[in-house]
PDB file of N, H, CA, C and O in Angstrom:
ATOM      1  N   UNK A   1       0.840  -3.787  41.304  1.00  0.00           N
ATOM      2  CA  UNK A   1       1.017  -4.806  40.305  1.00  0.00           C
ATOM      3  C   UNK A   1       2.195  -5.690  40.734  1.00  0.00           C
ATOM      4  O   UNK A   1       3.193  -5.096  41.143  1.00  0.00           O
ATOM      5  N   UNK A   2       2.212  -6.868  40.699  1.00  0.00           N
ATOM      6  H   UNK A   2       1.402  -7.351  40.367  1.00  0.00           H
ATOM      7  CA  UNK A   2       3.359  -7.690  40.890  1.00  0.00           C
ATOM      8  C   UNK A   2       4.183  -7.914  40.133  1.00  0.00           C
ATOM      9  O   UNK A   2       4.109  -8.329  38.976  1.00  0.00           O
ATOM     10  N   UNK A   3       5.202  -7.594  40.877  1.00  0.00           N
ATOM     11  H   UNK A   3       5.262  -7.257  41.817  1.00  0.00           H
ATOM     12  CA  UNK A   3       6.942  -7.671  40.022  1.00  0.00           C
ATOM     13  C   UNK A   3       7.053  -8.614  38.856  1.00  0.00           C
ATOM     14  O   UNK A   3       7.790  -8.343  37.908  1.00  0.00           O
ATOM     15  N   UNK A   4       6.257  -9.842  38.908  1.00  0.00           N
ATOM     16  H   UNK A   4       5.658 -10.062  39.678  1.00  0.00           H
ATOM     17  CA  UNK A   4       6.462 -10.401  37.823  1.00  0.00           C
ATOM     18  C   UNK A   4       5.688  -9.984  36.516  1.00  0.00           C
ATOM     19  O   UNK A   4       6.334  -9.823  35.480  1.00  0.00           O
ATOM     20  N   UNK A   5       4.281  -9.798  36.534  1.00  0.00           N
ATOM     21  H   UNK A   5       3.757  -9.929  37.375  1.00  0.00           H
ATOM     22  CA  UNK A   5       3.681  -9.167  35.907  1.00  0.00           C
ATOM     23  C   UNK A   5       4.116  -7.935  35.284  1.00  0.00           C
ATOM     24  O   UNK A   5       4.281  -7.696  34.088  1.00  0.00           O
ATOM     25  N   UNK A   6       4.240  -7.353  36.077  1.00  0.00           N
ATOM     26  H   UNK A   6       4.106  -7.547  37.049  1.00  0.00           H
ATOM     27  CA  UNK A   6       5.173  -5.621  35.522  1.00  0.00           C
ATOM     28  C   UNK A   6       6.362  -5.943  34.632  1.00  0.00           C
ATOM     29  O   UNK A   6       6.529  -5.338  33.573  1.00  0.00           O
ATOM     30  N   UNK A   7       7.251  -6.965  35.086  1.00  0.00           N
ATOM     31  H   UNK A   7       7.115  -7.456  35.947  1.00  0.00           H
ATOM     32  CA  UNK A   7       8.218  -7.607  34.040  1.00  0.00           C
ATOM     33  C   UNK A   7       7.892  -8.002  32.692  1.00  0.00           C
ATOM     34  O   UNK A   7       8.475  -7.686  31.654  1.00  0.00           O
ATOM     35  N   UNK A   8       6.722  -8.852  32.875  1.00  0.00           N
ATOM     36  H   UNK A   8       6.248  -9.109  33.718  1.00  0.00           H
ATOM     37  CA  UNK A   8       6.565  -9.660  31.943  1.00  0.00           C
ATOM     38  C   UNK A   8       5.536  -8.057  30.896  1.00  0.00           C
ATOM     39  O   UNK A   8       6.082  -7.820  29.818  1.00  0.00           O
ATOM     40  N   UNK A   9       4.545  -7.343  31.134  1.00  0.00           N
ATOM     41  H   UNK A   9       4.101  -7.535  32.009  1.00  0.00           H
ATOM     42  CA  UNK A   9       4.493  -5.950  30.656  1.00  0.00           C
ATOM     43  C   UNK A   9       5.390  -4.989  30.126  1.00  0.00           C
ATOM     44  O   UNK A   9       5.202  -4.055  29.347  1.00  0.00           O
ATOM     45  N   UNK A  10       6.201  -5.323  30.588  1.00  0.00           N
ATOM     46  H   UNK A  10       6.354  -6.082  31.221  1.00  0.00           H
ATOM     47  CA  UNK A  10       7.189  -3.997  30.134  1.00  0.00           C
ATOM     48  C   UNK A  10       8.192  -4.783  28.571  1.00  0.00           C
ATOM     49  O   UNK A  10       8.690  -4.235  27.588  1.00  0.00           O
ATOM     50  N   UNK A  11       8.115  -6.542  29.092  1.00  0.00           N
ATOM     51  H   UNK A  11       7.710  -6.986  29.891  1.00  0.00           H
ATOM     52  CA  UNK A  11       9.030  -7.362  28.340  1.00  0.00           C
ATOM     53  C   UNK A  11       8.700  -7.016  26.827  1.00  0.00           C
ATOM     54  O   UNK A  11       9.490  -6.786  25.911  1.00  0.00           O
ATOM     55  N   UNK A  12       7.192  -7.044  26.817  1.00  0.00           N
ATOM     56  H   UNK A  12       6.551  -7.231  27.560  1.00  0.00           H
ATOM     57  CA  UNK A  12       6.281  -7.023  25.735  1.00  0.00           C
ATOM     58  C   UNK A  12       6.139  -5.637  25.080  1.00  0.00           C
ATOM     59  O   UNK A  12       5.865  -5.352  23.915  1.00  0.00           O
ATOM     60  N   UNK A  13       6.434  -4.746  26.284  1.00  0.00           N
ATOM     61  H   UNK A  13       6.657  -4.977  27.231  1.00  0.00           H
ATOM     62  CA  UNK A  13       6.021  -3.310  25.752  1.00  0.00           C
ATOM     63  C   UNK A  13       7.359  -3.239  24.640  1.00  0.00           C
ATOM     64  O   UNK A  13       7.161  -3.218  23.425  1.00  0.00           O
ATOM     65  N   UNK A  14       8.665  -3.209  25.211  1.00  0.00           N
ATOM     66  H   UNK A  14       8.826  -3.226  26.198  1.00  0.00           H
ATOM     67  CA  UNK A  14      10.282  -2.808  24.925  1.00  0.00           C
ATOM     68  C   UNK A  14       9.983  -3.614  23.495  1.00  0.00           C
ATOM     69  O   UNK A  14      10.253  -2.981  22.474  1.00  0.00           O
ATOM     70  N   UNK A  15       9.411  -5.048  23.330  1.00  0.00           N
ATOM     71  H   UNK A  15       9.191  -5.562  24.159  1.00  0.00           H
ATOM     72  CA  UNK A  15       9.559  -5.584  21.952  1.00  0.00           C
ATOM     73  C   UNK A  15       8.557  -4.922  21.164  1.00  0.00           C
ATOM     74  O   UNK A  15       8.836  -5.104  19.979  1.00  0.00           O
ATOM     75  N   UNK A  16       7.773  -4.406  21.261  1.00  0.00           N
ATOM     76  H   UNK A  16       7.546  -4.258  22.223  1.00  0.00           H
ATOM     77  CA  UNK A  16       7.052  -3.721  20.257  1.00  0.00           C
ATOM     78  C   UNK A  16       7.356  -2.238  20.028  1.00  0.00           C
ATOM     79  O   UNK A  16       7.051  -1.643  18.994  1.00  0.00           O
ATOM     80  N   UNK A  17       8.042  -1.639  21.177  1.00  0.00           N
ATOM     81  H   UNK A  17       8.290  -2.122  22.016  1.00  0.00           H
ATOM     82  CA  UNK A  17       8.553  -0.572  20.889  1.00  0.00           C
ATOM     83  C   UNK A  17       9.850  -0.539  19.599  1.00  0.00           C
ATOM     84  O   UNK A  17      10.065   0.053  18.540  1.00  0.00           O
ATOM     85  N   UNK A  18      10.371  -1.364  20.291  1.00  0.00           N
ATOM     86  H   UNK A  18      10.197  -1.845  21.150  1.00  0.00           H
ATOM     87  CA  UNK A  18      11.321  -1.766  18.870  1.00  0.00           C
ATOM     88  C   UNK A  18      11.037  -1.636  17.424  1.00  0.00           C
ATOM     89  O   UNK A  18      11.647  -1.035  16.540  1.00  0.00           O
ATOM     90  N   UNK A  19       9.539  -2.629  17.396  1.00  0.00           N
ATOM     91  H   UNK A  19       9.044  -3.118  18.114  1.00  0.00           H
ATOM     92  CA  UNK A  19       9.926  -3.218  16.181  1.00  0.00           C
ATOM     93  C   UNK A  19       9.086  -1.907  15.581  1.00  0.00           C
ATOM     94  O   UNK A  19       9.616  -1.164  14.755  1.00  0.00           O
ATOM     95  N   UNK A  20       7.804  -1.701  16.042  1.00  0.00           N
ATOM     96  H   UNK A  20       7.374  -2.305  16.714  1.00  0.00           H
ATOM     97  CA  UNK A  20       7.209  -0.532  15.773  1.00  0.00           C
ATOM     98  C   UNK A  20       8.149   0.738  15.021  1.00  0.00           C
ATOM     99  O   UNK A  20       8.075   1.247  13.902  1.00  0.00           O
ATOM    100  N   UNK A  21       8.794   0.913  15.856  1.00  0.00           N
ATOM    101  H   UNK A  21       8.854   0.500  16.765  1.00  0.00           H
ATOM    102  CA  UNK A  21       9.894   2.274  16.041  1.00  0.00           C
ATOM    103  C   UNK A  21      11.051   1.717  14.950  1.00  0.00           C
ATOM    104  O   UNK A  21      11.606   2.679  14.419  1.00  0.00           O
ATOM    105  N   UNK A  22      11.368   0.912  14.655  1.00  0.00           N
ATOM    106  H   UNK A  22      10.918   0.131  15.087  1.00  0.00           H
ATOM    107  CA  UNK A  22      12.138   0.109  13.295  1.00  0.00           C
ATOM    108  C   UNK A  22      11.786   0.315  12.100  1.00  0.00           C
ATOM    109  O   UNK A  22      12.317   0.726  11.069  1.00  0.00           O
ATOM    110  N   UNK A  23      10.430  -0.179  12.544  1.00  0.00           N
ATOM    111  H   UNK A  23       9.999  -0.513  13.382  1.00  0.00           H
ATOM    112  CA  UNK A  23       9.288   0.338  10.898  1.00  0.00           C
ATOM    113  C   UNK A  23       8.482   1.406  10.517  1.00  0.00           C
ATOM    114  O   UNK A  23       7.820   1.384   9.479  1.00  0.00           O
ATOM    115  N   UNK A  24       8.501   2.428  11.373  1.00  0.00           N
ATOM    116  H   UNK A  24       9.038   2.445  12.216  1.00  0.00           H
ATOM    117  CA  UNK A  24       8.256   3.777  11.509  1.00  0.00           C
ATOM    118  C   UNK A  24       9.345   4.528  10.744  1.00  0.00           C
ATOM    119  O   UNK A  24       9.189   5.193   9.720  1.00  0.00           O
ATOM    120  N   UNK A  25      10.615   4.277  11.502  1.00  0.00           N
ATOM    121  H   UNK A  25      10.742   3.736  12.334  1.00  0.00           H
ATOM    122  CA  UNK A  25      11.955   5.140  11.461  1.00  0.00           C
ATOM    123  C   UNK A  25      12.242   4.408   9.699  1.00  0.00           C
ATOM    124  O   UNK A  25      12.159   5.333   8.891  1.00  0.00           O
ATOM    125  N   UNK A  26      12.453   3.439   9.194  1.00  0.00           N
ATOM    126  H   UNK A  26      12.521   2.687   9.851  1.00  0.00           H
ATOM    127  CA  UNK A  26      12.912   2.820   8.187  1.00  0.00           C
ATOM    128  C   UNK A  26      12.129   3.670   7.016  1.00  0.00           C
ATOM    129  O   UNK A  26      12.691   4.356   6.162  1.00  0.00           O
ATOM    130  N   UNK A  27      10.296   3.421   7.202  1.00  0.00           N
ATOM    131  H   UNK A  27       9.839   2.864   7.896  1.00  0.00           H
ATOM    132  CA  UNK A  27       9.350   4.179   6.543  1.00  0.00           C
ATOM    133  C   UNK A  27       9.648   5.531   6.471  1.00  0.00           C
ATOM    134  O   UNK A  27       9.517   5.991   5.337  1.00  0.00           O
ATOM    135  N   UNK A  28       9.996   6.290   7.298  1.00  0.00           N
ATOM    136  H   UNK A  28      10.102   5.916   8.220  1.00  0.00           H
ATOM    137  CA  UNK A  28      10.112   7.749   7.105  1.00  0.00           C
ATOM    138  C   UNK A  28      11.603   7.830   5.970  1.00  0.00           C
ATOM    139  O   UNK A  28      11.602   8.470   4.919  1.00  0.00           O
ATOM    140  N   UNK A  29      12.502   7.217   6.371  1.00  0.00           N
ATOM    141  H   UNK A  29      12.503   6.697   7.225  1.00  0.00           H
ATOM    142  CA  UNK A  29      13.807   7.103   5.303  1.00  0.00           C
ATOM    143  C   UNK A  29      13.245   6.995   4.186  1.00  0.00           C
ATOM    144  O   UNK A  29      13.317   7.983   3.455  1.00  0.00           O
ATOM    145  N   UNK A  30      12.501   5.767   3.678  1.00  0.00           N
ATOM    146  H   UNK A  30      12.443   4.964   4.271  1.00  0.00           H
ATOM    147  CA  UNK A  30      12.268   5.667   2.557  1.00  0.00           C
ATOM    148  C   UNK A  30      11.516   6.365   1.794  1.00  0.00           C
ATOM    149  O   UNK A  30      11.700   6.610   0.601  1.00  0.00           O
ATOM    150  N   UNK A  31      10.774   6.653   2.375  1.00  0.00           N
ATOM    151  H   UNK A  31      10.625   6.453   3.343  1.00  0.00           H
ATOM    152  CA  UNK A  31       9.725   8.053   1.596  1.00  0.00           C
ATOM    153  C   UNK A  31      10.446   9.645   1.921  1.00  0.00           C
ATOM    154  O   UNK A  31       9.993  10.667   1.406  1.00  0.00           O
ATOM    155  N   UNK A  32      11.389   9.639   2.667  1.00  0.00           N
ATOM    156  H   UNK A  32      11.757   8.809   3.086  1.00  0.00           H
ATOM    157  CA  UNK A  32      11.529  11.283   2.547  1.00  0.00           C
ATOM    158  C   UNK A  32      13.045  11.630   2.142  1.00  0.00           C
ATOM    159  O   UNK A  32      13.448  12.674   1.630  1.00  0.00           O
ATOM    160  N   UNK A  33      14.134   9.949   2.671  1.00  0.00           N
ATOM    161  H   UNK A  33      13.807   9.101   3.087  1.00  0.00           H
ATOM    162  CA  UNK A  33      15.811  10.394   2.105  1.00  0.00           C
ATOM    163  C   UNK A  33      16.190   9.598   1.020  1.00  0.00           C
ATOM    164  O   UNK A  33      17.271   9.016   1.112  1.00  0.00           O
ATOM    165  N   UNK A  34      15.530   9.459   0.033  1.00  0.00           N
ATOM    166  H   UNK A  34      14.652   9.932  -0.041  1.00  0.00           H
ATOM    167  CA  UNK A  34      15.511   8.622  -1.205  1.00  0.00           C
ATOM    168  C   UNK A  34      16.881   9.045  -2.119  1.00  0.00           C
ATOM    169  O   UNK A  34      17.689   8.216  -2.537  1.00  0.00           O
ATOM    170  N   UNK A  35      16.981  10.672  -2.365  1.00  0.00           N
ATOM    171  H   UNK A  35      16.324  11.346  -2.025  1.00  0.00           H
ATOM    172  CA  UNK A  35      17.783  11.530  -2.934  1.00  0.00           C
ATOM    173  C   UNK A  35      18.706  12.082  -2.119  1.00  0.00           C
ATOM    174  O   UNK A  35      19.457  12.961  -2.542  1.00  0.00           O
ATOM    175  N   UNK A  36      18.751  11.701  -1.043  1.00  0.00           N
ATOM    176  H   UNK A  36      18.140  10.987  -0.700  1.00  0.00           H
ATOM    177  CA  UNK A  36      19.663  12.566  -0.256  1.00  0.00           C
ATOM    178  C   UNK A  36      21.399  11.765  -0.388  1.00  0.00           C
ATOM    179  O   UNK A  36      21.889  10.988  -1.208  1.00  0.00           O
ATOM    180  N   UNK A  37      21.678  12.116   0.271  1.00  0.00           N
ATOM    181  H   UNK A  37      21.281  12.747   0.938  1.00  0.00           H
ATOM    182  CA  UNK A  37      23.445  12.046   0.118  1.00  0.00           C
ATOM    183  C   UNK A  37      23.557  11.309   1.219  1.00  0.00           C
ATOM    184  O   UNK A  37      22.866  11.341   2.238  1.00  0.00           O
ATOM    185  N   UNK A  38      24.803  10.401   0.852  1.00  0.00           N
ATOM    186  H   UNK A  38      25.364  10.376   0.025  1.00  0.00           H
ATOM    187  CA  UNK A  38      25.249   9.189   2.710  1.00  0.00           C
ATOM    188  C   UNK A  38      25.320   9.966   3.580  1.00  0.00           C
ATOM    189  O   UNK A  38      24.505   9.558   4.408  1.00  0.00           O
ATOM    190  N   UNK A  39      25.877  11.048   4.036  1.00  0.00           N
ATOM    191  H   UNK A  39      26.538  11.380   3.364  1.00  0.00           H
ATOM    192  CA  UNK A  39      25.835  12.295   4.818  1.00  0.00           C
ATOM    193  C   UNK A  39      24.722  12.397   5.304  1.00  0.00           C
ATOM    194  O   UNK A  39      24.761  12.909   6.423  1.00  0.00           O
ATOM    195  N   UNK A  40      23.650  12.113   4.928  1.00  0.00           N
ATOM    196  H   UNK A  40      23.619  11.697   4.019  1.00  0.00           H
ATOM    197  CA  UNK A  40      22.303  12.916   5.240  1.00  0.00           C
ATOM    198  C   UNK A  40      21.649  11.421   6.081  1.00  0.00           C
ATOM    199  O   UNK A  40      21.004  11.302   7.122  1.00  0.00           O
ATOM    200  N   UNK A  41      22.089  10.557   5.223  1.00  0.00           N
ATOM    201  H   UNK A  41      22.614  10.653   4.377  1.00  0.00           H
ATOM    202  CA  UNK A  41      21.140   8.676   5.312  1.00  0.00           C
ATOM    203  C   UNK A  41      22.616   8.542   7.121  1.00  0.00           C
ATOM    204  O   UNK A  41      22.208   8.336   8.264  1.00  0.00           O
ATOM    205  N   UNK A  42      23.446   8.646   6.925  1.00  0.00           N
ATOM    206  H   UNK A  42      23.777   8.814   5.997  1.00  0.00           H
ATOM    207  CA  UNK A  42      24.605   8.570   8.646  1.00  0.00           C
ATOM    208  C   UNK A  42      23.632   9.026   9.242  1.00  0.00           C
ATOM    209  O   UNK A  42      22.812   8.429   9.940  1.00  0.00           O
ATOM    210  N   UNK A  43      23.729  10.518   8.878  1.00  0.00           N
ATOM    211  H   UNK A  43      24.396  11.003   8.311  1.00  0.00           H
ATOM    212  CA  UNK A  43      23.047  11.164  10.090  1.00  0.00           C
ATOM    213  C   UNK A  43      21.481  10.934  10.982  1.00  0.00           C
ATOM    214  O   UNK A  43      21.235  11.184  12.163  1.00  0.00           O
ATOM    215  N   UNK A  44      20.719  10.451  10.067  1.00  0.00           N
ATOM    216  H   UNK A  44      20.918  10.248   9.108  1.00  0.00           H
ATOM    217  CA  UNK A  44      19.332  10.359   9.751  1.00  0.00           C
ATOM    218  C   UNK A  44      19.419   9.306  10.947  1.00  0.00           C
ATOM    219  O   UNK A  44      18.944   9.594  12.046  1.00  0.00           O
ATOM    220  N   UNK A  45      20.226   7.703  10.631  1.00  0.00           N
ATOM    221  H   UNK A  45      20.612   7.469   9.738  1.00  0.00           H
ATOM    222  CA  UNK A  45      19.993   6.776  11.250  1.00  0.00           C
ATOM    223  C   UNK A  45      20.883   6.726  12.264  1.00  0.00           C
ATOM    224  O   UNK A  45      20.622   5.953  13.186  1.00  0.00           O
ATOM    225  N   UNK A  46      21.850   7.354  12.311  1.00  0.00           N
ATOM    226  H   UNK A  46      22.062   7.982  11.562  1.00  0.00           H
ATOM    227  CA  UNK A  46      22.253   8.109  13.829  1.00  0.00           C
ATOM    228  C   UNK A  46      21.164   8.186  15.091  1.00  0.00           C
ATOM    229  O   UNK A  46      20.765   7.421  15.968  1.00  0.00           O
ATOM    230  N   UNK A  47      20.908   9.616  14.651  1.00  0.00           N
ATOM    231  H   UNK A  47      21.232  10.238  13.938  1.00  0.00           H
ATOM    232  CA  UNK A  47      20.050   9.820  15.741  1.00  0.00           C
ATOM    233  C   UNK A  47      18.625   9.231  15.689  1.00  0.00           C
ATOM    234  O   UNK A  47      17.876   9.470  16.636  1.00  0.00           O
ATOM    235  N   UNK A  48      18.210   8.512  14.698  1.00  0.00           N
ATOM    236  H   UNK A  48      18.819   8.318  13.928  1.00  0.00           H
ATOM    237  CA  UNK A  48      16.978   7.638  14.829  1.00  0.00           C
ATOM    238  C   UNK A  48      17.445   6.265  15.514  1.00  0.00           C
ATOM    239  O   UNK A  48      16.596   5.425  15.814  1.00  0.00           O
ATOM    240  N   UNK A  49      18.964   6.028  15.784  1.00  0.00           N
ATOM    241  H   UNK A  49      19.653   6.710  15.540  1.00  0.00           H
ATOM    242  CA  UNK A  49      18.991   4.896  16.107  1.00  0.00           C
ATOM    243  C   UNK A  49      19.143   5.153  17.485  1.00  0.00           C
ATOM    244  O   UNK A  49      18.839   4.083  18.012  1.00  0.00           O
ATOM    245  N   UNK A  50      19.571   6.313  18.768  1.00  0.00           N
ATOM    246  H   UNK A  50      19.818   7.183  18.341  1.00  0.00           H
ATOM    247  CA  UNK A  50      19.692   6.654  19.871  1.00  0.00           C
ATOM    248  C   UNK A  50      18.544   7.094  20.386  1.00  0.00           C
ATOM    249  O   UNK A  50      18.400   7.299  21.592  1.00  0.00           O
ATOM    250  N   UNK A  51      17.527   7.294  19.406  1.00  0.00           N
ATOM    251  H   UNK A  51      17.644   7.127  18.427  1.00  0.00           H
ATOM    252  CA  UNK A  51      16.201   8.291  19.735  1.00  0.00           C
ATOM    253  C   UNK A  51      15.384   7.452  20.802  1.00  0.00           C
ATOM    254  O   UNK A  51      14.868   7.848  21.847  1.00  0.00           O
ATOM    255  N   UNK A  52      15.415   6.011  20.177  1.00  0.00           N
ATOM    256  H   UNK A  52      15.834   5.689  19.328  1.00  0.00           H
ATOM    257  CA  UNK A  52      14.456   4.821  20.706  1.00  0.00           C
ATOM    258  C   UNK A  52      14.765   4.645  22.598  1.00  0.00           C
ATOM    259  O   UNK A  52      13.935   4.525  23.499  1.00  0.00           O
ATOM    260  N   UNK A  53      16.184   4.691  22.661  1.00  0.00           N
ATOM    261  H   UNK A  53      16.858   4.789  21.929  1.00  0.00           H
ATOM    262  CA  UNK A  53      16.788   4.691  24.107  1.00  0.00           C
ATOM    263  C   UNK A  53      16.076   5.093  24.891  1.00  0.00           C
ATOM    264  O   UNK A  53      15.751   4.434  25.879  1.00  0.00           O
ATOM    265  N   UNK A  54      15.510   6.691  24.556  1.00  0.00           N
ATOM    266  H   UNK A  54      15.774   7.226  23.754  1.00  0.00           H
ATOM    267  CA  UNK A  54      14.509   7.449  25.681  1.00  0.00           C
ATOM    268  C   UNK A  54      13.566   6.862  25.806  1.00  0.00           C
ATOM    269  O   UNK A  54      13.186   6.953  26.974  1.00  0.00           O
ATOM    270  N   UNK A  55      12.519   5.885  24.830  1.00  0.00           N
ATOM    271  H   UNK A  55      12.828   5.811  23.882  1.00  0.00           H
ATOM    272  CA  UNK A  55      11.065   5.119  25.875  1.00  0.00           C
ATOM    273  C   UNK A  55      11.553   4.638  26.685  1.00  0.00           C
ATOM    274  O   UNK A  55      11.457   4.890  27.886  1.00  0.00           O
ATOM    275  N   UNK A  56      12.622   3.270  25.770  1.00  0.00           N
ATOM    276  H   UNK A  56      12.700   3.065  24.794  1.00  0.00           H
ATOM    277  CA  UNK A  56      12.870   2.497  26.330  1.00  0.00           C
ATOM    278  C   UNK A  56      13.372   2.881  27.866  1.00  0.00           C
ATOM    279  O   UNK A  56      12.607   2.653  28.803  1.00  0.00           O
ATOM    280  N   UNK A  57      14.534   3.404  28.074  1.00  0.00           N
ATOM    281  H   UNK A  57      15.155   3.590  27.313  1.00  0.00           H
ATOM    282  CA  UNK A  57      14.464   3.875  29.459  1.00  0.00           C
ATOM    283  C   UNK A  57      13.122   4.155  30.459  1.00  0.00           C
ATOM    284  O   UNK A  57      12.817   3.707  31.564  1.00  0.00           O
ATOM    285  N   UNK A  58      12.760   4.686  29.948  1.00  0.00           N
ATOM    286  H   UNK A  58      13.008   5.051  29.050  1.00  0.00           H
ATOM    287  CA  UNK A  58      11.127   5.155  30.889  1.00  0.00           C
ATOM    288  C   UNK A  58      10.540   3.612  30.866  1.00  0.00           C
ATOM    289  O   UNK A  58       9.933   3.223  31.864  1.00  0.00           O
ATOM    290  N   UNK A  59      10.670   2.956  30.028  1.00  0.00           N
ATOM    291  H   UNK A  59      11.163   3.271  29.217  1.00  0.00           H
ATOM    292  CA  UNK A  59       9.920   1.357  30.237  1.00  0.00           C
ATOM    293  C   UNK A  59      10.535   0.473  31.163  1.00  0.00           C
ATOM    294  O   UNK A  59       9.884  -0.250  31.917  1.00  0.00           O
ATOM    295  N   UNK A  60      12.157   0.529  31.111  1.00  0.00           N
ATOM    296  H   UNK A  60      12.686   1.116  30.499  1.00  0.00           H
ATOM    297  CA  UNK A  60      12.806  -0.578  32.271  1.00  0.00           C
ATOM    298  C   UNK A  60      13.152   0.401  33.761  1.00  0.00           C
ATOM    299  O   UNK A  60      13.496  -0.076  34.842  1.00  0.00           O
ATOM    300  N   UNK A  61      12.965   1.745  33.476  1.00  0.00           N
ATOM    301  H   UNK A  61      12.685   2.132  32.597  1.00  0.00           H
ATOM    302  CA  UNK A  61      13.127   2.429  35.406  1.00  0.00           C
ATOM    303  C   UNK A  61      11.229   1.958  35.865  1.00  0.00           C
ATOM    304  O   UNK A  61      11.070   1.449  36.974  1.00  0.00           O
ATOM    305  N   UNK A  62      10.229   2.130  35.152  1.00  0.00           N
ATOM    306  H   UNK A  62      10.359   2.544  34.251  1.00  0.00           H
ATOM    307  CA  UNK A  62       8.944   1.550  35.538  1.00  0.00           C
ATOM    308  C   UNK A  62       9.324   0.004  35.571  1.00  0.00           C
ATOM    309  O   UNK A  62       9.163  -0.459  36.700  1.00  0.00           O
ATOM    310  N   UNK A  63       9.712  -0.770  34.787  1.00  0.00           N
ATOM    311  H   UNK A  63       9.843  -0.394  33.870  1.00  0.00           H
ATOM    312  CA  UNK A  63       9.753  -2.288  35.147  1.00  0.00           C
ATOM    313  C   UNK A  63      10.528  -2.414  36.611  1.00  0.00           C
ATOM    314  O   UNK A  63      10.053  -3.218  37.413  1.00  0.00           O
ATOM    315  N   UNK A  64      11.832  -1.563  37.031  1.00  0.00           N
ATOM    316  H   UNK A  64      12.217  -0.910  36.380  1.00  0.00           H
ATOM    317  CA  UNK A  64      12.414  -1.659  38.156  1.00  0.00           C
ATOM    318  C   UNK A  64      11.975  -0.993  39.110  1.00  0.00           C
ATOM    319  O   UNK A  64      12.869  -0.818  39.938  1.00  0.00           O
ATOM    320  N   UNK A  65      10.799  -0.426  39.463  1.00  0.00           N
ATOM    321  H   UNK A  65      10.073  -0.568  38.791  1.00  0.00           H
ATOM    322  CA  UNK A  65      10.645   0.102  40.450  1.00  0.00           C
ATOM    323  C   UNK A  65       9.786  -0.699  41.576  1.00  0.00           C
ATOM    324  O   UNK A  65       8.693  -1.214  41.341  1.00  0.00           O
ATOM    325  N   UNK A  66      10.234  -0.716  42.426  1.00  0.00           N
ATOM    326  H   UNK A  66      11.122  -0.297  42.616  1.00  0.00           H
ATOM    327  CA  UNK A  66       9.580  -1.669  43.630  1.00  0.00           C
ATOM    328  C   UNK A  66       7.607  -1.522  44.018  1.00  0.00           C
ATOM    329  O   UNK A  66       7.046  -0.427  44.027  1.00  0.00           O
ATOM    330  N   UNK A  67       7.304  -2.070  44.133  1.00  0.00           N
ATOM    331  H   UNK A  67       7.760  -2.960  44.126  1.00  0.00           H
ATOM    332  CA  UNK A  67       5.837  -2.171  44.127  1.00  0.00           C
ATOM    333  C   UNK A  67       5.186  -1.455  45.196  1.00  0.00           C
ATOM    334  O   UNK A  67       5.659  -1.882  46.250  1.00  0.00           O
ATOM    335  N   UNK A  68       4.533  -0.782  45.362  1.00  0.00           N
ATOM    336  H   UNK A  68       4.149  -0.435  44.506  1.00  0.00           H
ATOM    337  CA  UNK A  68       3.970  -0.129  46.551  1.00  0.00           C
ATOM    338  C   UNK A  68       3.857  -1.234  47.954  1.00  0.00           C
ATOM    339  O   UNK A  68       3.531  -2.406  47.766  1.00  0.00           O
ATOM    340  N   UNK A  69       4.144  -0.742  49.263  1.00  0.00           N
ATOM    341  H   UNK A  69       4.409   0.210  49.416  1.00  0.00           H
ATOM    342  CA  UNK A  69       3.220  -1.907  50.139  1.00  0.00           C
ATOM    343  C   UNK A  69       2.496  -1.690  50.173  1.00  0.00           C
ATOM    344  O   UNK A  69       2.238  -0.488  50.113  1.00  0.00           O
ATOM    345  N   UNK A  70       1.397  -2.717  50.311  1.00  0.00           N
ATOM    346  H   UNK A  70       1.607  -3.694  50.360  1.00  0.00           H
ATOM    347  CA  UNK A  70      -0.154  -2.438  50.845  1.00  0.00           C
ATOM    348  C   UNK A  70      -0.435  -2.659  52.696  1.00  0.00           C
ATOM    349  O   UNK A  70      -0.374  -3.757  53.248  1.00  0.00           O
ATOM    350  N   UNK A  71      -0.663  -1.670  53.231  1.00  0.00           N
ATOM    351  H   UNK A  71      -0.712  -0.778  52.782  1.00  0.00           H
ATOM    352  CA  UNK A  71      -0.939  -1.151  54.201  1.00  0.00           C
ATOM    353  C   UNK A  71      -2.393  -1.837  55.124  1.00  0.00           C
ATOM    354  O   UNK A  71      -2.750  -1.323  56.184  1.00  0.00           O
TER     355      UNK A  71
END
């Protein structure tokens, strides 16, 4: 696949991972830490907010990886 292409793929993937993963993570708060304590709502969006890092990583080491030669 060509470097630009793979860029412009991954550009698209990372923004929907986002927003997806925004409105997933937000949805689960609202339906399950309604009653809970700030303690619980820190923690919650803590690690829902570092969680996303791991696609994303796997999406920009595939956007940076050099293209096979063809032989």
């Amino acid at each position: 696949m060509p470097v630009r292409l793979k860029k412009l793929v991954g550009m698209i993937l990372l923004v929907a991972l986002v927003v997806i993963y925004a409105l997933v993570a937000t949805a689960i708060a609202t339906a399950r830490l309604g009653e809970s304590s700030w303690i619980v709502h820190l923690a919650y969006f803590f690690f829902t907010g570092l969680l996303w890092v791991l696609p994303a990583m796997w999406i920009i080491k595939w956007m940076a990886t050099a293209p096979k030669p063809r032989d």
